[in-house]
N, C-alpha and C positions, 0 to 999 in steps of 0.2 A: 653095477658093472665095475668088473676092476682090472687094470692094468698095472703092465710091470715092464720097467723097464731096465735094458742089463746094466750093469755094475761101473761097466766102462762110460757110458754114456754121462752128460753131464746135463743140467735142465733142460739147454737147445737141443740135447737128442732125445731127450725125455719128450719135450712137448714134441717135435716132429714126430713120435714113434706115437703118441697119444694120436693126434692127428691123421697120420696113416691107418691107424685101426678105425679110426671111426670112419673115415672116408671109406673102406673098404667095406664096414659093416653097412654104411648106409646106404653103399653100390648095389650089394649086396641083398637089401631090403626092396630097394627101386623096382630092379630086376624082377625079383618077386613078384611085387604090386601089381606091375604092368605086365606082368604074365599070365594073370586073370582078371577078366573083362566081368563085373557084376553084371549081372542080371537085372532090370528094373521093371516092376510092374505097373509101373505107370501108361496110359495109351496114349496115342500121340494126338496133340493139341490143336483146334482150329487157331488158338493164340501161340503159338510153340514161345516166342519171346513174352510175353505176359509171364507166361505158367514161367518159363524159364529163373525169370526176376525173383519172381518167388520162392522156386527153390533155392534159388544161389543166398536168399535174402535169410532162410530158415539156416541153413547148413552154416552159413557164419555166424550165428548167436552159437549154434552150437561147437561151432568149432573152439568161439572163444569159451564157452565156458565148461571144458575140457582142457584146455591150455591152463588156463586161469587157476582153476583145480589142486592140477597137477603142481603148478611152479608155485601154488602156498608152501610147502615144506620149504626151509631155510639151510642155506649153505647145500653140504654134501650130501644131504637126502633130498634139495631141489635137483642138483647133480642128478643123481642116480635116473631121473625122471623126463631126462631131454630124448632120448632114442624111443623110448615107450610113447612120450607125448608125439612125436614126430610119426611113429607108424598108425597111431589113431585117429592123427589126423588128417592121414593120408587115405588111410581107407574111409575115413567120413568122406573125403574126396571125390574119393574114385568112384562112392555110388553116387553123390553130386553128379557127375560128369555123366555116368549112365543114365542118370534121370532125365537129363538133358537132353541126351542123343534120343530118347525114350520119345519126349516132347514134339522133340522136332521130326520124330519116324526115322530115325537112322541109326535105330539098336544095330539092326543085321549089318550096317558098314562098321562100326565101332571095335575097331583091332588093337594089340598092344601097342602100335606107335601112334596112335591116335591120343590112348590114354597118357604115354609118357608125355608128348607135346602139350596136351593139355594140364598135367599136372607141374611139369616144371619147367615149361619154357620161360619163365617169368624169372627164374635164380638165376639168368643172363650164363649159364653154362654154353660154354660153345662148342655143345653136345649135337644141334639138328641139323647137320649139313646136307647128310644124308636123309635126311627124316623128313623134311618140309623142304617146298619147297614155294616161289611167291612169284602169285598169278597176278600182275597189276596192283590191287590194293588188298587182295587177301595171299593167304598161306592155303598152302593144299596138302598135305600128310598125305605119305603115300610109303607102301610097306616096306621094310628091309627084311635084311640078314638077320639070325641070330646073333653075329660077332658085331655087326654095324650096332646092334640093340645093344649088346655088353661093354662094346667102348662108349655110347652113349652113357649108358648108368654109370660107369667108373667115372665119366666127366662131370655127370649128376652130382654124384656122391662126394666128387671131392669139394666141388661149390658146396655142398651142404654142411661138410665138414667144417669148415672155415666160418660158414655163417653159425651154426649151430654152437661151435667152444666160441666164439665171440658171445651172443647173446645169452649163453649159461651164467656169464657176472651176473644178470638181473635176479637169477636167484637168489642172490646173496643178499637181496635188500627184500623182507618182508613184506609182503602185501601188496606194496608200490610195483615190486617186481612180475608179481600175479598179474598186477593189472596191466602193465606192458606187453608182456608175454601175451594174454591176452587177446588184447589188440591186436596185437603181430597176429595172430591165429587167423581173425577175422578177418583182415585184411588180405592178408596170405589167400585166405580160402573165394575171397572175393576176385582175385585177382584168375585163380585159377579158373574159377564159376565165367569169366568173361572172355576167355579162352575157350572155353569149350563152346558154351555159345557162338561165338565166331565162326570156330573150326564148323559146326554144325549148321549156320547158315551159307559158309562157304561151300559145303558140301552140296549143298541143296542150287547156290547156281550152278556148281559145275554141271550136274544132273540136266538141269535146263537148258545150259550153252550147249549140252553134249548132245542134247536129244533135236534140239532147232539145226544141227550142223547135218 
């Protein structure tokens, strides 16, 4: 992927113009993602938390060793490979998160702001004001706008931004770097994995408190 920046500009408007386009690509991306809800052929589970652990436990080897993979190439060809890694592992994600909803029987509630809360409430964007909202000790997701969703992902995207050219340095160190990257995947994907879960037991008292009232 290559950018360019104009003539006038001096390296602080180089990197902020760098910056702006990938915030913008990765808004851009989010949007997307969260714009289709996977399908899971999974049925739903008398364990929904068991089965759950175990998907979340499967999708993070894989997640890392996709990340891991990709960030072997050295310097500007690991470069090249942070937005491709970043959408792969997002869709490894997002059917993580369907599988989930799958488990616990709550394919048919599983909407686009379900999936964005679940997939990046964790990069601390202070994107879900609108989007969640917290019953006691859980969060409840509950649907928006189109525009409420796209200032969300532009919020997404620019946290990603920032995180994303920070951790491209680890490219630049061989092997050790793979293996950082990695990690990050894993954990990343874990984190998200326990988010959905949540979201999908919270789901399940609401259902209950709604139906006793």
């Amino acid at each position: 992927m290559k950018y360019e920046a104009s003539k006038e500009e001096g390296p602080p408007g180089r990197s902020l113009s760098i910056r702006e386009r990938v915030s913008d690509q990765l808004a851009d991306a989010v949007l997307r993602l969260v714009g289709r809800v996977p399908a899971s052929e999974l049925p739903a589970s008398e364990h929904p938390a068991q089965r759950a652990e175990a998907i979340i436990e499967a999708a993070c080897r894989r997640a890392a060793a996709i990340s891991a993979s990709l960030a072997i190439p050295p310097g500007p060809w690991g470069l090249a490979t942070v937005i491709p890694d970043l959408t792969l592992i997002w869709d490894l994600q997002a059917r993580m998160v369907a599988d989930i909803a799958a488990v616990y029987g709550r394919s048919a509630s599983l909407g686009r702001e379900h999936m964005l809360w679940c997939l990046f409430k964790h990069t601390g964007a202070q994107a879900f004001r609108d989007i969640a909202v917290r019953r006691g000790e859980r969060w409840l997701v509950r649907k928006v706008s189109q525009l409420a969703l796209k200032q969300a992902s532009r919020a997404v995207g620019s946290r990603l931004a920032e995180k994303a050219l920070g951790r491209s340095v680890a490219r630049f160190v061989p092997l050790a770097g793979a293996v950082g990257i990695g990690l990050f995947a894993y954990r990343d994907t874990r984190e998200v994995g326990r988010a959905a879960k949540a979201m999908c037991e919270a789901m399940g008292e609401a259902m209950v408190e709604g139906g006793a009232s």
